[in-house]
C-alpha positions in Angstrom: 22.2 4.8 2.4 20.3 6.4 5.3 18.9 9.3 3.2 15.9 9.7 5.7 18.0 10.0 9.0 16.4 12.5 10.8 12.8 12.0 10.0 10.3 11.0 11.3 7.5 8.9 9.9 4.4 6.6 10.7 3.1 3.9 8.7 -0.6 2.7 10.0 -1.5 -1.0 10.1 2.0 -2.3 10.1 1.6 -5.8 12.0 2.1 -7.3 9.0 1.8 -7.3 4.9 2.7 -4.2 3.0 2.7 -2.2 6.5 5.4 -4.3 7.3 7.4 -3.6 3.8 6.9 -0.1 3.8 8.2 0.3 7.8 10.9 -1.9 7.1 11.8 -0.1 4.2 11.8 3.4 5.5 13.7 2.3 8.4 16.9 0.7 6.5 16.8 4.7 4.7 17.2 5.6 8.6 13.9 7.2 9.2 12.1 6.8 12.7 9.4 4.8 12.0 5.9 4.5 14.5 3.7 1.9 13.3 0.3 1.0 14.5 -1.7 -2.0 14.9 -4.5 -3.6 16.8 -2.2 -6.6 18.1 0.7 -5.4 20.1 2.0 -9.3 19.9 0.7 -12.6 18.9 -1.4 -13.2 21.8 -3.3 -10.2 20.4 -4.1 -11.7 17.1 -7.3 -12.0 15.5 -6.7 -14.3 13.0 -4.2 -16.8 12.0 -2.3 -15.3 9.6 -0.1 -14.1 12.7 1.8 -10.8 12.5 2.2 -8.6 15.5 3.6 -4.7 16.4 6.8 -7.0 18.4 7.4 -8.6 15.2 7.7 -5.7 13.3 9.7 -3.8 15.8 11.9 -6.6 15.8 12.6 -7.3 12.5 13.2 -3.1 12.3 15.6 -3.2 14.7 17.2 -6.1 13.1 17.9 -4.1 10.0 19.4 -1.3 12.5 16.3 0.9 12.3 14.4 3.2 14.9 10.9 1.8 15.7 8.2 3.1 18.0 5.0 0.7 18.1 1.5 2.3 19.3 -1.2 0.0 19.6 -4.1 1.4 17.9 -7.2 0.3 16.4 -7.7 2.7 13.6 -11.7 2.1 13.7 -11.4 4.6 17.2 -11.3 8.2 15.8 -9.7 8.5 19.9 -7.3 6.6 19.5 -6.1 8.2 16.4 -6.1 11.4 18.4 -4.4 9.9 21.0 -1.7 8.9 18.8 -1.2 11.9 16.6 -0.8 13.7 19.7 1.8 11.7 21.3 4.1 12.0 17.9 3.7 16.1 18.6 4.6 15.9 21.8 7.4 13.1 21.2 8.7 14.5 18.0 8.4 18.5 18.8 5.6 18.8 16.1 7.3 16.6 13.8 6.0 14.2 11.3 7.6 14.4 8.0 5.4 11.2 6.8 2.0 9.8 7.0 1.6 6.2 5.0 -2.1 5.4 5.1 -2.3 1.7 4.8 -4.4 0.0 7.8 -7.3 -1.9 5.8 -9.2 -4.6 7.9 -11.4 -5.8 4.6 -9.2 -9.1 3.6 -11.0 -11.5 4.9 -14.2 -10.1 4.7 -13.3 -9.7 1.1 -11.6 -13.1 0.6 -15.3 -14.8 2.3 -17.0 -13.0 -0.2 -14.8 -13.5 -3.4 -17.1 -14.4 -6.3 -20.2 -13.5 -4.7 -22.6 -10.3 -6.4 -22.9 -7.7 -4.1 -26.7 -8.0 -3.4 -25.5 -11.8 -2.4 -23.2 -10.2 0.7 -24.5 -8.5 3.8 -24.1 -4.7 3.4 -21.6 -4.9 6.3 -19.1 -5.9 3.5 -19.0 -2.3 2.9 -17.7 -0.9 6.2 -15.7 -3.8 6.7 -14.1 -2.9 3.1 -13.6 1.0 3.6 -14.2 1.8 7.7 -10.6 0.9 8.1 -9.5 1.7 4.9 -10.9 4.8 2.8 -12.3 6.4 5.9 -9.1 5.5 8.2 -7.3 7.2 5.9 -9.0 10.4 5.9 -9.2 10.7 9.4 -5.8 9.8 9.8 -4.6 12.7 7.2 -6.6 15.3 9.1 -4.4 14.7 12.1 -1.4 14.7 10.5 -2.2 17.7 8.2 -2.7 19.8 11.2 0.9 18.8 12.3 2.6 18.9 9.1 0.6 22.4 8.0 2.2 24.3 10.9 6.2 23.1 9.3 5.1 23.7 5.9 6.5 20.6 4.8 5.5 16.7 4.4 4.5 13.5 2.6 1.1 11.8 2.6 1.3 8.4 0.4 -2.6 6.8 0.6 -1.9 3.2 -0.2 -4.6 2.3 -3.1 -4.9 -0.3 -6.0 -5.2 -1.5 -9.5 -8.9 -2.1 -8.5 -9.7 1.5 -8.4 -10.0 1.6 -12.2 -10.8 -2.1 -12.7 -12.9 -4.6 -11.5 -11.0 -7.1 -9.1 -12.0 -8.0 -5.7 -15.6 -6.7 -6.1 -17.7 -3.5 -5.6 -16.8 -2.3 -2.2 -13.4 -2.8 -2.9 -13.4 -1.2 -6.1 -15.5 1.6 -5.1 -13.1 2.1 -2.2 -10.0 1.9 -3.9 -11.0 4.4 -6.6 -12.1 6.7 -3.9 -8.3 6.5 -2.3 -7.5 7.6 -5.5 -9.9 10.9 -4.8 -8.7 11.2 -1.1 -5.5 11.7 -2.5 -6.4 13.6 -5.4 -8.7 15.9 -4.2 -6.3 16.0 -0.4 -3.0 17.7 -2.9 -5.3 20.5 -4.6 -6.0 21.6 -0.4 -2.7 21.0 0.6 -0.4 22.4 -2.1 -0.4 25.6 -1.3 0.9 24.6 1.9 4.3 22.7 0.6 2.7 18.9 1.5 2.0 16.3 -1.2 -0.5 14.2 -1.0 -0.2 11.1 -4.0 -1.2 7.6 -4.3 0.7 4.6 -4.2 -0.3 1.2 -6.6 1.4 -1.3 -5.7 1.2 -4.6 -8.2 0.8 -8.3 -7.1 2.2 -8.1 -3.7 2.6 -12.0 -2.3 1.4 -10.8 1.6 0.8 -13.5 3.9 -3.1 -13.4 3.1 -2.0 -13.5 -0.6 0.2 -16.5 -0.5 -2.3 -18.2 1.1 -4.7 -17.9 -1.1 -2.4 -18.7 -3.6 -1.7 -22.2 -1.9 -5.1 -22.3 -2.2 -5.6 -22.1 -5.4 -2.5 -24.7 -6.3 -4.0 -27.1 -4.3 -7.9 -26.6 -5.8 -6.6 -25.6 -9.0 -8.8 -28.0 -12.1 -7.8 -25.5 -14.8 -5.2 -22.3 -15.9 -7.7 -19.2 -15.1 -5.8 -18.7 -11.5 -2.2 -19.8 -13.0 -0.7 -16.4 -12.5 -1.8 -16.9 -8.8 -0.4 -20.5 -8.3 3.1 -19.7 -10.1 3.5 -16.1 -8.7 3.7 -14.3 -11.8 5.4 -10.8 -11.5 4.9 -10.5 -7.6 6.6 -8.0 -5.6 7.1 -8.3 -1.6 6.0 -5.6 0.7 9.5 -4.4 1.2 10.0 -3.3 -2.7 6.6 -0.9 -1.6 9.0 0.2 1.3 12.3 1.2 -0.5 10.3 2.9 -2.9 8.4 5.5 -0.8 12.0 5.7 0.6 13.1 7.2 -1.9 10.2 9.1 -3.1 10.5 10.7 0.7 13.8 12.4 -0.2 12.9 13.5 -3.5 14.2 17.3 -3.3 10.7 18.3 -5.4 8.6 15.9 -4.8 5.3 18.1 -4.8 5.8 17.9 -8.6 4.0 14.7 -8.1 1.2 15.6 -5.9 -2.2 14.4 -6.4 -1.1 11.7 -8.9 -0.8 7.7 -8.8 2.5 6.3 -8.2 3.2 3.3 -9.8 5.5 0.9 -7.3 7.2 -0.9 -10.2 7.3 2.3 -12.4 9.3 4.1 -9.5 11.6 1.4 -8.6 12.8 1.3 -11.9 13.5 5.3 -12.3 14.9 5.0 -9.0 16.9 2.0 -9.9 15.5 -0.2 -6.5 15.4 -4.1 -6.4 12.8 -6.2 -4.5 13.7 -8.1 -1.9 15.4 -11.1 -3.7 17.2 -9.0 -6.3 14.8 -8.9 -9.0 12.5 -5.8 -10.3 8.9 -6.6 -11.3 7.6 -4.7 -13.9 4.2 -2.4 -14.2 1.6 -4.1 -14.6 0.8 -2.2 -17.1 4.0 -2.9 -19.1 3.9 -5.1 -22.5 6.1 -7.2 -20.5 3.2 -8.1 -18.3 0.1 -7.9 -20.1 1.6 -10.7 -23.1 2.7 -13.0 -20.5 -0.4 -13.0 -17.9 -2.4 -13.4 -21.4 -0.6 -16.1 -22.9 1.1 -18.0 -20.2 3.3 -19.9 -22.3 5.5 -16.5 -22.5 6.3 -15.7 -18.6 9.5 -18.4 -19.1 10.9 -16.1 -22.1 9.2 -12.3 -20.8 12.5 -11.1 -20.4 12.7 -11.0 -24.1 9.9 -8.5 -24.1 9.9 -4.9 -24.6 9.5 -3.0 -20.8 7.1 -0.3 -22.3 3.9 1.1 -20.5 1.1 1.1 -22.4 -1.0 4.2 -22.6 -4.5 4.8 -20.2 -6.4 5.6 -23.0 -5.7 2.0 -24.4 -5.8 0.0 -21.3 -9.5 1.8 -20.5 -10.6 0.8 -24.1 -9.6 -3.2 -23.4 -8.6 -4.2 -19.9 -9.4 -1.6 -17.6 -13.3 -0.9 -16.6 -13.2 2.6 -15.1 -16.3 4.7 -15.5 -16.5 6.2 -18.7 -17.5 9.2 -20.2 
């Protein structure tokens, strides 16, 4: 259903990974999608995890979608300009969604993985949250101005599990949880002019980065601490990320929801939406999660177990490790 024909939309840092989800997504609901990237095709690339703005366009187009690449490096506050100002002029002012999600930290982060802080150079930070936590704010003031002047729009800040618990380290974490601020603290400013501002958790998303490390893992694996890496417990693809900002892109009153976190998993089940190969992964703070990733055993019978969330004041008092007061 093409529920978003007419709109236009931009998803930053969409070469690949949940860029490349979301875009996809919110061009099968119709939208016109511009993504950015730094690697306009594969000759471009940094790394060798691949992933270029040609590949993206062209698996959009596949799906019958509308796709405008912009090559952009999201560290250049000029080149942000540059390409806010080509959607105004482009679109007549319009821009009905901004999807912060260019983060270059991966592999800085995966380099560091199980390393203290004080053991890591402090450019782990910038390479954590320049393109990432800061990218994201300059990004929104762009696309504020635009949206301010229609009275109407969507900013979704893509954020994470790690902003109220210890995952991939302090830089992440103290990024992530400051997404979740960005967003926050972006809704109370921005409310009173019709936009809303929320922020999106996905759960275990199996990106090309993450499946690699989860080969990783299965290959270096001498006990069962990284099992729910090596068998892919409860992971979503990029695309169920996608269908689900979608939908929450049409929502008639969606600035009932401003300045919260959005759940992926929690959304695509009210909304009804599937994943990629049919299937639904649930929250990950649903029972159905937390009793198999503890006892492993379960995950072959977790269908059997009750889908209910389980309240934040529990989770902070056992799982979670956000700051308390």
């Amino acid at each position: 259903m093409k529920h978003l024909e007419g709109k236009v939309t931009l998803v930053t840092g969409a070469t690949r990974g949940l860029g490349k989800g979301i875009a996809i997504g919110l061009s099968e609901a119709g939208a016109t999608v511009y993504i950015t990237g730094r690697s306009l095709n594969n000759s471009c690339s940094t790394n060798n995890i691949g992933g270029s703005l040609d590949e993206t366009q062209t698996a959009i187009e596949e799906a019958g979608g509308v796709c405008i690449p912009v090559q952009v490096d999201h560290s250049n506050d000029e080149q942000v300009r540059l390409l806010f100002e080509r959607i105004q002029d482009e679109q007549n002012g319009q821009l009905d969604l901004l999807v912060n999600n260019a983060y270059s930290g991966v592999q800085a982060l995966t380099d560091a993985y199980g390393k203290p802080f004080w053991d890591c150079e402090p450019s782990l930070w910038d390479a954590s949250n320049n393109v990432g936590l800061r990218s994201h704010y300059v990004a929104s003031v762009f696309a504020a101005r635009m949206m301010t002047k229609r009275r109407q729009g969507l900013i979704c800040t893509l954020s994470s599990w790690g902003g109220m618990s210890y995952i991939f380290g302090t830089a992440y974490g103290a990024g992530k949880a400051a997404c979740d601020r960005l967003a926050a603290d972006m809704a109370v400013e921005l409310k009173p002019h019709n936009i809303t501002s929320v922020s999106v958790w996905p759960g275990i998303v199996g990106t090309e980065h993450f499946s690699r490390l989860a080969l990783e893992v299965e290959e270096n694996a001498t006990d069962q601490k990284n099992s729910w890496l090596s068998d892919r417990y409860n992971w979503e693809t990029p695309l169920l990320t996608g269908r689900v900002i979608a939908q929450l892109a049409c929502e008639p009153n969606v600035i009932k929801r401003t300045g919260r976190v959005q759940i992926v998993a929690e959304l695509a089940k009210q909304y009804g939406l599937v994943d990629q190969d049919g299937n639904r992964p649930v929250s990950l703070r649903s029972l159905r999660f937390l009793l198999p990733f503890a006892l492993p055993s379960l995950r072959k019978y977790s269908w059997l177990i009750p889908d209910i969330k389980m309240p934040w004041s529990l989770l902070l008092l056992t799982t979670l490790s956000s700051p308390k007061i």
